[in-house]
N, C-alpha and C positions, 0 to 999 in steps of 0.2 A: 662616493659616499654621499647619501643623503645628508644636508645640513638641515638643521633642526630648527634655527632661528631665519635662514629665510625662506623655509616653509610659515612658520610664525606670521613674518612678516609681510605673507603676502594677503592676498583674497580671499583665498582657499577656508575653507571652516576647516573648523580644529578637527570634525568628524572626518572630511574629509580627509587632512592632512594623516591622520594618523589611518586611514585605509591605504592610502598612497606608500606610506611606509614601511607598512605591515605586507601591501603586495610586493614591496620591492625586497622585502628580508623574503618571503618564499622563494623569489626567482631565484634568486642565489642559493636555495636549498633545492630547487626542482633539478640539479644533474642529478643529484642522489638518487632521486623517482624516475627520472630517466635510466638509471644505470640497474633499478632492481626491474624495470619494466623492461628494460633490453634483454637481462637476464632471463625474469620470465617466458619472454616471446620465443628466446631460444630452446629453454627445458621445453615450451607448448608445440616447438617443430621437433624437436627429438622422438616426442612421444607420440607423434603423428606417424612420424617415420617410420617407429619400430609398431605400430598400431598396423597402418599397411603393410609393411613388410611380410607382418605375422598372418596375414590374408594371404597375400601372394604364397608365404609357404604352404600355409594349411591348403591353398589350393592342389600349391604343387604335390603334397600327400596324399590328398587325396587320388589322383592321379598312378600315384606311386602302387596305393591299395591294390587296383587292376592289373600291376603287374606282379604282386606277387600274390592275389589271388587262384587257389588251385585251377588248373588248366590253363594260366595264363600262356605256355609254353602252345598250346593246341592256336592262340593266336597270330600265330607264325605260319600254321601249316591251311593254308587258305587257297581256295579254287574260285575261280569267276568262271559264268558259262551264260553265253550268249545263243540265243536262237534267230533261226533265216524267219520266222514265221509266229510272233509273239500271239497272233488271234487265233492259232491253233491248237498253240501248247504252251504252259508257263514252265520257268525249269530254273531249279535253283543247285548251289555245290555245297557242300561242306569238303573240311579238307581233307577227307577218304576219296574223294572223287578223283579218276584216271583222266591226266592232261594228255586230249588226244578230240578226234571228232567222232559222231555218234549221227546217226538219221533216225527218224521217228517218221512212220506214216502211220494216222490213226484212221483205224479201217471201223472201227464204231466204239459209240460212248457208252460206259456202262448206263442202266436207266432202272427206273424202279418199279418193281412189281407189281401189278394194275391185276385186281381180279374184279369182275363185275355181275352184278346178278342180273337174274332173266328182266325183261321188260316187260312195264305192269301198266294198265289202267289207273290211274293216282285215287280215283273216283271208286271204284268198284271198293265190296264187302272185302276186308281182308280173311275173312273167314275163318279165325285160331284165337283158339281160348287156352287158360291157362299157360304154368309157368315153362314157356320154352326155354333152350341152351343148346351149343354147337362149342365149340373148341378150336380156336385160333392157333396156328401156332406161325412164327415170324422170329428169325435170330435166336433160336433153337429156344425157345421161347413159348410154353403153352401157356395160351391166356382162357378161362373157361366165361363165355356172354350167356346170361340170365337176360330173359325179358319175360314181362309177366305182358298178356294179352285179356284184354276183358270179351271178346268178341262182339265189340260193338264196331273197331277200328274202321277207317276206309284202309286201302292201300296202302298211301302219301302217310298215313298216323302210323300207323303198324310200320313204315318205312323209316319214318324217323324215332321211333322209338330203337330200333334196332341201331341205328348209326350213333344214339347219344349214349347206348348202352357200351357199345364197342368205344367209342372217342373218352369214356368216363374209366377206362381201365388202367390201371396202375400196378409197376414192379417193383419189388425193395432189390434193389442195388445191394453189389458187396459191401459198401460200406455203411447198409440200411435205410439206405434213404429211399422215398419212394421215387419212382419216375411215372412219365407217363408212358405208354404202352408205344411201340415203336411203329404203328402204325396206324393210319388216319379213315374213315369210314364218314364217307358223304352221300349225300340224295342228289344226285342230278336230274331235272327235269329235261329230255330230251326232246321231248314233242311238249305240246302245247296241254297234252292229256297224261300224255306217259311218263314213267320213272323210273331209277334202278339206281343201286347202292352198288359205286365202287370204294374198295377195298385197296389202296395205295401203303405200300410198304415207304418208311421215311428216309430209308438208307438203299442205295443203289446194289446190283449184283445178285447174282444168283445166292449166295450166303443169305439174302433177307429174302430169300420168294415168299409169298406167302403160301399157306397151307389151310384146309379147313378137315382136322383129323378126325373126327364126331359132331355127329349135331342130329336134333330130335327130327323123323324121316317127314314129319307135315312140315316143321318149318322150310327146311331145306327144298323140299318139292316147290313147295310157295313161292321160294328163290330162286329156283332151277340149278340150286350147285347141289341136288341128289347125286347125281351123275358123279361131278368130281369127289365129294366124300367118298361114294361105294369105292372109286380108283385110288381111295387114298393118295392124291395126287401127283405117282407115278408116273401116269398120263394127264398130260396137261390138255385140256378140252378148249379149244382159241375159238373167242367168246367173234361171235359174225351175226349180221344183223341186228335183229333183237333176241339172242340167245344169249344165255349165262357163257361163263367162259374167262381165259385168261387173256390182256390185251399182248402178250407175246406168249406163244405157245412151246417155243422151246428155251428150258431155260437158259441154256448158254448163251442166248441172248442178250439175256437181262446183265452180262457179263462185257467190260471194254475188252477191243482186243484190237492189236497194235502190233506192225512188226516193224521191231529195231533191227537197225543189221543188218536186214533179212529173214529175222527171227521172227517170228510169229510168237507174242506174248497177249494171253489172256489175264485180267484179274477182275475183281468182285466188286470195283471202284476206278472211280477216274483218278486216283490218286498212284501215281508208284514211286514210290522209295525203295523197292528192293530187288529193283532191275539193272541198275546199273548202278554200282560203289559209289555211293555220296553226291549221287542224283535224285533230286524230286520231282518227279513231274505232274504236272498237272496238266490231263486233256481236257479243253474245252470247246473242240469242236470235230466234228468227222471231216474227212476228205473223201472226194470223189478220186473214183479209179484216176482217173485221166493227171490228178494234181500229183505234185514233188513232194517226195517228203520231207520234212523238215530237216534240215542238220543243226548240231549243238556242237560249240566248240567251248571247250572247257581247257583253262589256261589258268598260271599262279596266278592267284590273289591277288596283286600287289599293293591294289588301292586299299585293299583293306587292311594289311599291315600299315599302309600308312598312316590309316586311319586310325591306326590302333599307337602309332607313335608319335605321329604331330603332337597332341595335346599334353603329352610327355616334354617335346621340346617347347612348343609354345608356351608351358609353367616356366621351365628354366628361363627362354630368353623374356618376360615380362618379368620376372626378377634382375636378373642381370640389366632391363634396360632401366628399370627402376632406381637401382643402388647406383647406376651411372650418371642419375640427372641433377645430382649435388657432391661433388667431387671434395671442398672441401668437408661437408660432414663426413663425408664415407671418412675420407683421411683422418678424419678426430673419432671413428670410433670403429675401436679392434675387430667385433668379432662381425660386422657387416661385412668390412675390407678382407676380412679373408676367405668369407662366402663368397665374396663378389672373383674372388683370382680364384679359387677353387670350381668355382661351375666355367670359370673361362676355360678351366685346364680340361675339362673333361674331354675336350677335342682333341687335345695335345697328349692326354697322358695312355696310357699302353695298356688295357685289361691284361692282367698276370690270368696267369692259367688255362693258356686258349691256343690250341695247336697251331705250331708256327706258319701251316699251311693255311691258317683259317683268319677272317679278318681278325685284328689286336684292334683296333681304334674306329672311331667313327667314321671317319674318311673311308674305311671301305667297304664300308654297304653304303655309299653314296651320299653320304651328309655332309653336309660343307658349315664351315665357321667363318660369317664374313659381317661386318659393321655390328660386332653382339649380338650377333644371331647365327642358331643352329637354321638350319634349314634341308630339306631332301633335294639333291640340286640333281643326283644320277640314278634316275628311275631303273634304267637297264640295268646298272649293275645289282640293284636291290631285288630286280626280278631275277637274273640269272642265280645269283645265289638261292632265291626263296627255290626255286627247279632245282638246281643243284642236291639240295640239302639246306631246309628248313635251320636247322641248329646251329648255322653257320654264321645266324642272323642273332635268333633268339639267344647262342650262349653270351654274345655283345652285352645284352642288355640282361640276362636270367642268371646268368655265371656265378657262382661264389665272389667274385671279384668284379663281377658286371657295374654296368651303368648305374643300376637300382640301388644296389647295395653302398654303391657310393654314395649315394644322393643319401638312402637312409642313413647312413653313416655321417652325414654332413648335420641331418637336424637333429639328429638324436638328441642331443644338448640343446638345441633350440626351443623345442615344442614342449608343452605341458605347463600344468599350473609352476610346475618349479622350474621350468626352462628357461636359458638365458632373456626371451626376449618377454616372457609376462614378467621376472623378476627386474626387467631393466625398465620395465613401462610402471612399475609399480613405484622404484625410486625415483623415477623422473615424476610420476604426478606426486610422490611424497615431497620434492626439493620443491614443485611449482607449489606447492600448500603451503610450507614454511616461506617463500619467495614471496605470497600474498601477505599472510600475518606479516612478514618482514614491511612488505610496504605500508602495511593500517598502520605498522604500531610504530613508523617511519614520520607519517603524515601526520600522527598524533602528536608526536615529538615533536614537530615543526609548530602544528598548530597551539599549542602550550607555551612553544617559545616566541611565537606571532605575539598573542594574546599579552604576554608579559613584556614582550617591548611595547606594544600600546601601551599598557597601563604604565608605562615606566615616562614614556615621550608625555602622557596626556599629563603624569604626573610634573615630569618637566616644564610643559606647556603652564600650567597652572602659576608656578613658582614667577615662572616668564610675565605672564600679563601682571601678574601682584606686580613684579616689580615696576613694571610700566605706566600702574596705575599711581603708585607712589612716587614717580618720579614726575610723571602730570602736574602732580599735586604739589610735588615742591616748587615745582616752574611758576606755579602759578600764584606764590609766595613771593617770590621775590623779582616780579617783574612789575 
């Protein structure tokens, strides 16, 4: 305890003294500030904790979405397919596709329909007036080209007039939109003097050849495609020299054709999807007689099932390793501690409802439970089931009683603005708000009773020197 009179009685000024005083009555009130500030500290990791946590879930929900989104059952049933020759041909599965092997020799690439007109002088009169037109037709498709002619034109002007007339034509699409005409009309200068307008279809195969079904008989003479209009392109005229013509003259050319098998398969594109069940391929190059043809070996999935469940497991165990890294909170609060032993249990516990020939638990499509964590530790056995029978896999985690349903099951009460853990974040910042006024109106109280012992000592102090003064005074009376 401070003594009052030999503070008095020392050096110290009185202002001093009574700060000295007034700090030491605080310290003995600072556990109290201690004890709301400890408090504090812990409601501010509570609410930390359930703040992440509530991440960690909504992740793992998210997560959850994809597997009970429709078709998620179809991400079970998965092919991978490999080719001896990827600069030949690309080739992809879906899980329609037959697990077995397949050869492809591509004997040529579809290409696209080249028609070109006669070869002109760029320089000479192009000699046509007034308004000409001819009729295009491409992907069943008749397009009708107007060109007006003043007969002043050379060649090269009459030539590009034609090419901006055709490049400037437009279809309304099914659903009215316009597009642009499906094929491209350009001036090549071939000599240093000469020209000619080819006529390029945009889309490969015999389906896009072009056509030229009418057209006014000067203009066309002009071009030198009189001939193939009269044929109405029956006969295709293969454009040699400096002659009108088409740059392949039969169309089956204009066609890829490819034997799988042994099979001799044509189509209208380098694309095929409906050659081989839940094959796509794409050729992107010819082979010579002489080369092998490609094989494809198409095999389960399996990386892609996995890929389609890790992110499933890796939410659970960043939750689980999360709720483990504070042992006593988990222990002080209920409903984290029994999320925490309930996702451990899902390795342990038995899907009801799943043929007793058929995996019951994770352990047997190849998942192991080791240091709080799930993990895929037996690839073989996840592939021989997905071969097996797909569903053997997917009912695990898709079932009535599956994996999923239990996880949904678990936050159901968790998540939402009324969910255990936004209503448990919301008391925990309402106690740290009361826990702050608690300490303002704590340190006020202190500072009120600081203040009133000062004035109480200085009023002491006061009394104190009076008497000292008067006691001076008598000394000095009677000496």
């Amino acid at each position: 305890m401070v003594d009052l009179f030999s503070l008095a009685s020392g050096n110290t000024s009185s202002s001093s003294q009574s700060d000295i005083l007034v700090e030491a009555y605080k310290q003995t009130q600072q556990s109290t500030i201690n004890t709301l500030d400890q408090k504090r500290a812990d409601l501010e990791k509570r609410s930390v904790f359930y703040t992440s946590l509530n991440s960690r879930i909504s992740s793992l929900v998210s997560t959850l979405d994809k597997f009970q989104a429709d078709g998620a059952e179809d991400k079970f049933v998965t092919r991978s397919v490999s080719n001896s020759d990827p600069s030949v041909i690309s080739v992809s599965a879906d899980g329609d596709a037959i697990i077995g092997l397949n050869t492809v020799k591509v004997n040529r690439l579809a290409t696209n329909d080249v028609l070109i007109t006669e070869r002109q002088n760029l320089s000479d009169e192009f000699g046509i007036s007034g308004s000409k037109s001819f009729t295009l037709e491409v992907e069943d498709r008749s397009f009708d080209v107007s060109v007006d002619f003043d007969g002043t034109e050379t060649v090269e002007e009459a030539l590009r007039k034609i090419t901006d007339a055709v490049n400037d034509l437009e279809y309304e699409d099914e659903d009215g939109d316009n597009q642009n005409i499906t094929l491209s009309a350009s001036l090549i200068k071939d000599t240093n003097t000469t020209g000619r307008i080819t006529f390029t279809s945009k889309e490969a195969g015999s389906l896009n050849q072009i056509k030229i079904t009418s057209g006014d008989n000067d203009l066309m003479k002009e071009l030198g495609l009189n001939t193939i209009v009269a044929g109405n392109n029956d006969k295709r005229t293969l454009s040699s020299g400096g002659g009108a013509g088409y740059l392949k003259k039969d169309i089956t050319d204009l066609d890829s054709n490819v034997t799988i098998n042994g099979i001799e398969v044509t189509r209208s594109s380098n694309s095929l999807d409906d050659v081989l069940p839940g094959l796509s391929i794409s050729l992107l190059k010819p082979q010579s007689e002489e080369d092998q043809a490609v094989t494809m070996q198409t095999e389960v999935g399996t990386d892609k099932v996995e890929d389609f469940i890790q992110p499933l497991l890796d939410n659970i165990n960043n939750i689980l390793s999360y709720l483990s890294q504070d042992k006593t909170l988990l222990r002080s609060e209920s409903a984290p501690n029994t999320l925490f032993y309930q996702l451990r249990s899902l390795y342990s516990e038995k899907v009801e409802g799943i043929d007793d020939a058929d995996p019951q638990y994770l352990s047997g499509i190849g998942i192991k439970f080791d240091n709080q964590k799930l993990y895929i530790d037996d690839a073989e056995t996840l592939t021989d089931l997905l071969k097996e029978d797909p569903t053997k896999v997917s009912n695990l985690f898709l079932g009535e009683n599956g994996i999923v349903n239990k996880l949904d099951n678990m936050f159901a009460d968790m998540q939402g603005s009324d969910g255990l853990i936004l209503s448990k974040t919301r008391s925990l910042q309402d106690r740290i708000t009361l826990n702050k006024q608690k300490v303002t109106d704590t340190e006020e109280r202190i500072s009120r009773q600081a203040d009133a012992l000062r004035r109480q000592y200085e009023d002491m102090l006061e009394v104190y020197y009076n008497a000292e003064s008067q006691y001076s005074q008598f000394m000095s009376y009677t000496s």
